[in-house]
C-alpha positions as CSV (number, residue, x, y, z in Angstrom):
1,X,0.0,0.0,0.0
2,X,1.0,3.4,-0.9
3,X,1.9,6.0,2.4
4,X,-0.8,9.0,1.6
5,X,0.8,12.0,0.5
6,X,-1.0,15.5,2.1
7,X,0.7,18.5,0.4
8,X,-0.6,21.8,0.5
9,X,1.1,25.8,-1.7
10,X,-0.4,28.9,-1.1
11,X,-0.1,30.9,-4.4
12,X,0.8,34.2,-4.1
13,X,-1.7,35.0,-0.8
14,X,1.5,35.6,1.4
15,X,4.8,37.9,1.8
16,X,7.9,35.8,2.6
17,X,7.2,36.7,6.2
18,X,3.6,35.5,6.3
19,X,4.9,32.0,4.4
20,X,7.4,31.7,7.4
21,X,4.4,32.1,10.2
22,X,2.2,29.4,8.3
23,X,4.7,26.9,8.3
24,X,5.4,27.8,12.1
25,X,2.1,27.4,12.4
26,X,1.9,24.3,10.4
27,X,5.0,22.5,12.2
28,X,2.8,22.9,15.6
29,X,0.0,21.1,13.9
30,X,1.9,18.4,12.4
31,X,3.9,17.5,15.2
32,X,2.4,14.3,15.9
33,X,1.8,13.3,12.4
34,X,4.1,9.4,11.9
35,X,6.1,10.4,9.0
36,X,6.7,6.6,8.7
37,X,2.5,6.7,8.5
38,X,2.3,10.1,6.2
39,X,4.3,12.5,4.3
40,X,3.5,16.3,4.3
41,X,4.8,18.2,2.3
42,X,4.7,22.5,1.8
43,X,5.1,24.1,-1.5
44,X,5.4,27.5,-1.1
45,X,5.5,30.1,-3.9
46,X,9.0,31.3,-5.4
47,X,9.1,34.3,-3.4
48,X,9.1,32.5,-0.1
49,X,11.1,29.3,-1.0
50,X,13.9,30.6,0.4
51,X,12.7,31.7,4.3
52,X,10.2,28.4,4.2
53,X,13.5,26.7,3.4
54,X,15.4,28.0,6.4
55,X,12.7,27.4,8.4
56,X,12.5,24.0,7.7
57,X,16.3,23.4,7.7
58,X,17.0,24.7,11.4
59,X,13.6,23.8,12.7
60,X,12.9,20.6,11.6
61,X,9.5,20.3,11.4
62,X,7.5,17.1,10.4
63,X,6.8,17.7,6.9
64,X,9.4,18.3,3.5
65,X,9.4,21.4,1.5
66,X,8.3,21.3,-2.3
67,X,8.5,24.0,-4.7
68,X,5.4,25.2,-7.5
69,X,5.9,25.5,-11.3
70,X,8.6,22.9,-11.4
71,X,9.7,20.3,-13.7
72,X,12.7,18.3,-13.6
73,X,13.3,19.2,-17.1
74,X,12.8,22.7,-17.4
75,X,9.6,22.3,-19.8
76,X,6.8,24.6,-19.5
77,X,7.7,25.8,-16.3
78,X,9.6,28.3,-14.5
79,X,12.1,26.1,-12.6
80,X,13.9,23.0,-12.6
81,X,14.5,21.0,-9.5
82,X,18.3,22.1,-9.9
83,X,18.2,25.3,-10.0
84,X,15.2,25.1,-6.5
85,X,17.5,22.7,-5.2
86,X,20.5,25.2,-5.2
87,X,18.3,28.0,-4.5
88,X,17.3,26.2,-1.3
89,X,21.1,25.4,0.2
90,X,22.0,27.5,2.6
């Protein structure tokens, strides 16, 4: 059996700050989510990928962070996982 998937993006409804407060917000809620059960993931919108992904590298919340408008190839989109992937490193 497959382990449900719940991921959730925001569009462009929040500053970089704002993003940053959700996921706060959103680690406190997941906290006793099994990831072996469950994955969650957050996909926040370019302008906040890089404060989401600070956030989630020092606090280590119980979800993953995805990115919107991405294909691994570059086609039809704005980003490719390389260049989020670099974008995200501290």
């Amino acid at each position: 059996m497959r382990k449900p998937l719940i991921a959730g993006n925001w569009k462009m409804n929040k500053t970089a700050y704002e993003a940053v407060q959700l996921v706060q917000e959103l680690s406190y809620l997941t906290e006793e989510v099994d990831p072996e059960k469950v994955d969650v993931v957050v996909c926040p919108p370019f302008i906040a990928l890089k404060s989401v992904s600070t956030f989630v590298e020092y606090e280590k919340p119980n979800f993953r962070l995805g990115a919107q408008n991405m294909h691994w190839e570059g086609r039809f989109k704005e980003k490719t996982e390389e260049f989020v992937e670099r974008f995200t490193q501290s």
